[in-house]
N, C-alpha and C positions, 0 to 999 in steps of 0.2 A: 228556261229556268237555270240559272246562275248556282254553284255551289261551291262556296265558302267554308277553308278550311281552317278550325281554328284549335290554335296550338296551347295544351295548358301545360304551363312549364310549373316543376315542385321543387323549389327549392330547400334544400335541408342544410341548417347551420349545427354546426356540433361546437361545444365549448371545451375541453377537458380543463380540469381544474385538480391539482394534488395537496393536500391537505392533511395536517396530522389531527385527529378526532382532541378538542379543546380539553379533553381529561389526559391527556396522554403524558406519559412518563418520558416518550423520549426526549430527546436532547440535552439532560439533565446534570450531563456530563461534556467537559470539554478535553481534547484531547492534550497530550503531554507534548511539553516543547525537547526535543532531548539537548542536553546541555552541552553535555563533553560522550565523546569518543573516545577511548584513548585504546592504545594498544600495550597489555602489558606482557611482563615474560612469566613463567615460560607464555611460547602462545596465544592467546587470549585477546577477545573484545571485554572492555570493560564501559558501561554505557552510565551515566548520568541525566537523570530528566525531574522536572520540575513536581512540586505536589498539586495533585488534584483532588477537592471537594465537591462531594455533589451537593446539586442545588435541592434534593429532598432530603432533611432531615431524618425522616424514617429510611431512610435506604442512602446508605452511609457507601464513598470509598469501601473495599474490603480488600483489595491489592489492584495489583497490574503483570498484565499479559506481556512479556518482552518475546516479539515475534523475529526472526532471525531467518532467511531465505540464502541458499546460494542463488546468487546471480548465473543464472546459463546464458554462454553466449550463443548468437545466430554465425552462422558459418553461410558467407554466399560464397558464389564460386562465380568470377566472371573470365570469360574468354574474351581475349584479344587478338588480333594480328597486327603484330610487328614484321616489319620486312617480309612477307609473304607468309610469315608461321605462327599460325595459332599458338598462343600460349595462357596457359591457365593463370589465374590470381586467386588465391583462396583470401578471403577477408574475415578472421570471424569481431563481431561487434556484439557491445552489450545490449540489451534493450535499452531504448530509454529513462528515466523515471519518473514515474505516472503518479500524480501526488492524489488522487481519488477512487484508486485501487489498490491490491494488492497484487502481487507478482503472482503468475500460475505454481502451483505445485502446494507443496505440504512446507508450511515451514516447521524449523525446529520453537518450542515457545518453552519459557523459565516465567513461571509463577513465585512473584514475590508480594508480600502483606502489604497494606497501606502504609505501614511507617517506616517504608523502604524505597529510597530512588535510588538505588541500585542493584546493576546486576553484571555477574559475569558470564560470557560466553567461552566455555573453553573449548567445543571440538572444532578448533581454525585449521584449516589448513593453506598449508601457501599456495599466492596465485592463483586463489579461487576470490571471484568479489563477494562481499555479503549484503544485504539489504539488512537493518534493522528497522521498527519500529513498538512503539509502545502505544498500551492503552490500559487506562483505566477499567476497573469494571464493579458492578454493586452485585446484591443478591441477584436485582431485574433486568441489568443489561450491561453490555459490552459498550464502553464507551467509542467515541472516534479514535482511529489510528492518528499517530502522530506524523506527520512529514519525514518520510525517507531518509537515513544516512546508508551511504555506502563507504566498506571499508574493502581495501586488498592490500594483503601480504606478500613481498617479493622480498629478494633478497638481493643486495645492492651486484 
């Protein structure tokens, strides 16, 4: 008697699919282009960005969030050997800029009304970089951030 082993294979397929529910409010909002940067005196960022409408009538613009981050740098440390002796290189670098996030930490933010594209940043300090960005926002949500500007202060 002969015995025959037979093998049932289960195959499982998974699909994932992300989707916003067809009533949904978001996206209703487009984010701000910033226009101008400029630096005035004393100190100070002074930022320009474009106006933004939302696309629901009942849930109107009602200002914009102007968000302001110090740039921290990464500090690597590399060793070398030259002529038989270890010597240190401290490098410190910026992050790069990440146009779909925001930078870690708390940033500083200035709330201004809807009939206002601009705003000023006064606590600058030199030789530190900043990150700005803006966003619109209504009663129901916080629009998209705008694309990154960085600005630093040095002195010639």
């Amino acid at each position: 008697m002969s015995l025959t082993m037979k093998t049932v294979y289960l195959l499982v397929l998974v699909s994932l699919c992300q989707a916003l529910p067809l009533d949904s409010k978001a996206g209703l909002l487009s984010a701000p282009h910033l226009l101008r940067v400029n630096i005035i005196d004393p100190p100070a960022i002074e930022m320009t960005w474009n106006k933004i409408e939302s696309a629901d009538a009942k849930d109107p613009v009602i200002g914009y969030k102007v968000k302001v981050w110090e740039v921290q740098n990464t500090t690597n440390t590399l060793f070398v050997v030259v002529d038989g002796n270890v010597e240190e290189l401290v490098k410190a670098e910026e992050p790069a800029i990440d146009l779909l996030s925001e930078l870690g930490g708390s940033p500083d933010e200035i709330q201004v009304p809807a009939d206002v594209t601009t705003a000023v940043y006064r606590k600058v300090k030199m030789d530190i970089t900043y990150e700005v960005r803006v966003q619109a926002y209504t009663k129901l949500e916080n629009g998209p951030l705008s694309d990154p500007v960085r600005v630093k202060l040095s002195k010639p």
